[in-house]
SERO-4910 file (N, C-alpha, C, O; in steps of 0.05 Angstrom, whole numbers):
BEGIN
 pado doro    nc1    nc2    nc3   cac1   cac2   cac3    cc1    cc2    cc3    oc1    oc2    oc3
  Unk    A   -137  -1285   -766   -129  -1293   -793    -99  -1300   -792    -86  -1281   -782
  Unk    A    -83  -1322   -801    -60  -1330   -805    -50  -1329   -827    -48  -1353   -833
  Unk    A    -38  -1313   -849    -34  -1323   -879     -1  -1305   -872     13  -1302   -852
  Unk    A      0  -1297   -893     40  -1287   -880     38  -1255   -884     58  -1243   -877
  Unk    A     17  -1239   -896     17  -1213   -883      8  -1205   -870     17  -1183   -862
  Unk    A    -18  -1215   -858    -39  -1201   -839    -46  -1224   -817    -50  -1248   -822
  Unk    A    -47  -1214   -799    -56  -1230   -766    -57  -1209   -745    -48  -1188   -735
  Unk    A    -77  -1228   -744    -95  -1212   -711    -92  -1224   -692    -98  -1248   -692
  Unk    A    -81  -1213   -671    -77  -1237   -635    -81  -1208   -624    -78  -1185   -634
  Unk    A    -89  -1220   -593    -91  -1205   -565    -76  -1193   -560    -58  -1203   -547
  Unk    A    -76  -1166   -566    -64  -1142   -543    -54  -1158   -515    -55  -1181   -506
  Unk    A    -44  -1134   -506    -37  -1154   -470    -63  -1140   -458    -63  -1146   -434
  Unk    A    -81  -1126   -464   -101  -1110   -466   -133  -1137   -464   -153  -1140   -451
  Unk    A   -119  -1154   -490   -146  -1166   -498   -166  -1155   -515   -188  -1166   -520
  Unk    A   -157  -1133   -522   -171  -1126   -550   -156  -1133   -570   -134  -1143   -564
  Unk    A   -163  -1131   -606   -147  -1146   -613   -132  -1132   -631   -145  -1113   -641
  Unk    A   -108  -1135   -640    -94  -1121   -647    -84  -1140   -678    -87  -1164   -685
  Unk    A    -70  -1113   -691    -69  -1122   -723    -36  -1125   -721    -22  -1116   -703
  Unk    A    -27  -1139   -742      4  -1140   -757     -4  -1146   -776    -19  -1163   -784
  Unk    A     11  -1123   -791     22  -1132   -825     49  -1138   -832     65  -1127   -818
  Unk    A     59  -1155   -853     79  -1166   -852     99  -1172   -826    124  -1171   -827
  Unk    A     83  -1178   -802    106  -1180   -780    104  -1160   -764    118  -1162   -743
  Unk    A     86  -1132   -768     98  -1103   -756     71  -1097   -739     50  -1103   -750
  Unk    A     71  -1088   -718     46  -1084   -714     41  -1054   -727     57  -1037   -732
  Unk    A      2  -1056   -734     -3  -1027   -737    -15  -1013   -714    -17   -989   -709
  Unk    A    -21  -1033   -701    -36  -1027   -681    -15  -1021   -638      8  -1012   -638
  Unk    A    -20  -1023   -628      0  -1026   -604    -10  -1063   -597    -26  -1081   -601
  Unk    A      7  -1056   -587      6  -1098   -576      0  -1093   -551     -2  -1112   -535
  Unk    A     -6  -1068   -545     -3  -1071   -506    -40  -1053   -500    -52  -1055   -479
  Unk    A    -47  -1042   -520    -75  -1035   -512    -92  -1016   -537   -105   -995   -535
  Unk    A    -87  -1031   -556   -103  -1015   -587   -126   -991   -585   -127   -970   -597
  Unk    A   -146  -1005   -561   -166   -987   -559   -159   -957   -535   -173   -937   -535
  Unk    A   -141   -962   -520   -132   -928   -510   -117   -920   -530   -124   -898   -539
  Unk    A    -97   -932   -543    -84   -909   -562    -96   -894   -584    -89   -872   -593
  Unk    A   -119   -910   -593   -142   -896   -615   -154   -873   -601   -161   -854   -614
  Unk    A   -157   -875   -573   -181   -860   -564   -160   -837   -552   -172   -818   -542
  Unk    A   -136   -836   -551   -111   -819   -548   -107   -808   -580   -107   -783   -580
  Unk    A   -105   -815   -595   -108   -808   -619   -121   -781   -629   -113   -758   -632
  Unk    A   -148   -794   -633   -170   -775   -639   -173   -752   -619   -179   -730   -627
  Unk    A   -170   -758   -594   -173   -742   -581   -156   -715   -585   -169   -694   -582
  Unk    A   -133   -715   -591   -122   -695   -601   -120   -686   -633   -107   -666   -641
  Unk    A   -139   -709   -653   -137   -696   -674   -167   -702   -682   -170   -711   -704
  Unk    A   -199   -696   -659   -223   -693   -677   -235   -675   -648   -240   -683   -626
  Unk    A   -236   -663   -653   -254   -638   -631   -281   -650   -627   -295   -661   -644
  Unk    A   -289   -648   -596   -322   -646   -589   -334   -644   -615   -315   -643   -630
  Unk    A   -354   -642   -628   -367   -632   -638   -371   -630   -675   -385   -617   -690
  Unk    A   -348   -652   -678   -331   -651   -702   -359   -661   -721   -375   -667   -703
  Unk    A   -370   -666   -743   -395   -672   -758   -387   -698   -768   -399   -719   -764
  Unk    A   -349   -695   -790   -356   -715   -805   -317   -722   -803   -300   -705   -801
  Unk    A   -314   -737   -803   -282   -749   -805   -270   -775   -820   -267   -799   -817
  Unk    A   -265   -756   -836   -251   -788   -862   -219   -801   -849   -201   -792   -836
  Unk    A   -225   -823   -859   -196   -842   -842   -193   -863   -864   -210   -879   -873
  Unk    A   -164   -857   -870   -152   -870   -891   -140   -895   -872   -124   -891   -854
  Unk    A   -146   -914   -877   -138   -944   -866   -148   -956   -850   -142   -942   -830
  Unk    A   -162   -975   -841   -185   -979   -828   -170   -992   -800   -181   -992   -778
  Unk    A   -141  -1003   -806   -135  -1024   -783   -158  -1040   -780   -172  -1049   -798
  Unk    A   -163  -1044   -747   -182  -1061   -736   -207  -1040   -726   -219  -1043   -706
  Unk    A   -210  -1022   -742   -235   -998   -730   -233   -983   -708   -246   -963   -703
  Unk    A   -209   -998   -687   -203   -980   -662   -209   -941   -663   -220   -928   -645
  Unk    A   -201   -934   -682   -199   -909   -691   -222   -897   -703   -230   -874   -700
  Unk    A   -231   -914   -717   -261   -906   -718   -283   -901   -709   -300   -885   -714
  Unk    A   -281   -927   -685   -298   -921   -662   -295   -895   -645   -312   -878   -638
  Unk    A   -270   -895   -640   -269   -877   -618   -277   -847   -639   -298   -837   -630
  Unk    A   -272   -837   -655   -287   -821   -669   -315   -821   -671   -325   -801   -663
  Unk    A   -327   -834   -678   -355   -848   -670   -359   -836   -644   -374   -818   -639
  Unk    A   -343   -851   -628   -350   -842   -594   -359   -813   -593   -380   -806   -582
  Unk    A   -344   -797   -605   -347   -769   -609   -358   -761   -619   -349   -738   -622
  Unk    A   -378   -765   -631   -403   -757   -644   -397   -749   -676   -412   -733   -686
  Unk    A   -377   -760   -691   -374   -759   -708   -384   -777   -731   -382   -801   -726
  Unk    A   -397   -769   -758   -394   -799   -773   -370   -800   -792   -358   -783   -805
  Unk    A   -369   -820   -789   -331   -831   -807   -339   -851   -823   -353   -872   -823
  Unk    A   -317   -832   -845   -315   -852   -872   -291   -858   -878   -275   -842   -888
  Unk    A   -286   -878   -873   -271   -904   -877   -255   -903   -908   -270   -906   -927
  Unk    A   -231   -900   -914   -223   -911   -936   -204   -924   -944   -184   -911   -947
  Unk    A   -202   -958   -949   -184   -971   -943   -174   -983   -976   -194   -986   -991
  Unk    A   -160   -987   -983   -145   -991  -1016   -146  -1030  -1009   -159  -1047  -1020
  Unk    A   -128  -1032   -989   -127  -1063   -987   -156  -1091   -976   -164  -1098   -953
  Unk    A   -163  -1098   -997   -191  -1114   -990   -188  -1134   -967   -206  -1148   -958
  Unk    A   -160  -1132   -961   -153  -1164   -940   -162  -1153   -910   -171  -1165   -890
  Unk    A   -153  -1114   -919   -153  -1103   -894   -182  -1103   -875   -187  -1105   -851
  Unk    A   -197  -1099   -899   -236  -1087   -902   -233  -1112   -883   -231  -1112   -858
  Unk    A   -235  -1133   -902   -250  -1162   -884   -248  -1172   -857   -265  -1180   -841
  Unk    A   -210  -1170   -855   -208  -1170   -818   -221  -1150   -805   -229  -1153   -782
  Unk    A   -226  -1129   -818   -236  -1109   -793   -266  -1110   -798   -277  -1098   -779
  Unk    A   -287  -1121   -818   -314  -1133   -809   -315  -1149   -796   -333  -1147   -779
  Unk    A   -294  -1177   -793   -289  -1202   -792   -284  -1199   -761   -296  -1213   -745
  Unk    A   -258  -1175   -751   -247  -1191   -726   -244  -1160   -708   -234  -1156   -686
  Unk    A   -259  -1137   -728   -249  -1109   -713   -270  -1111   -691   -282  -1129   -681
  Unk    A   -268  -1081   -686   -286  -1072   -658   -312  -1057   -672   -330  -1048   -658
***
């Protein structure tokens, strides 16, 4: 997506990575280890259910997912929802 707050391009990774206004939210160098670095220290083995306020590109959700969790998603910005059906993981 190109418009002047939100765009998605390739990590140096090749997964794809988010900017809002210019900033990344995501890392530019590999979105999907830093998610899974993430969670890992904030959802335990075994965790049932994990709410996540901002959806980014789902990197973070997945890897929660990975973990046997189900995650609910809560995102305020509708531009955000659509890239990450549109262009997430």
């Amino acid at each position: 997506m190109t418009d002047s707050l939100l765009r998605i391009e390739a990590a140096r990774s090749g997964a794809p990575t988010l900017l809002w206004r210019g900033r990344h939210l995501l890392s530019a160098y590999d979105p999907e280890k830093e998610a899974e670095r993430l969670v890992s220290g904030a959802v335990p083995e075994g965790t049932s259910v994990v709410v996540i306020l901002g959806v980014g590109l789902g990197h973070h959700a997945a890897a929660a997912a990975r973990r046997g969790a189900r995650v609910i998603v809560v995102e305020r910005r509708a531009e955000m929802m659509d890239a990450a059906r549109r262009d997430g993981v």
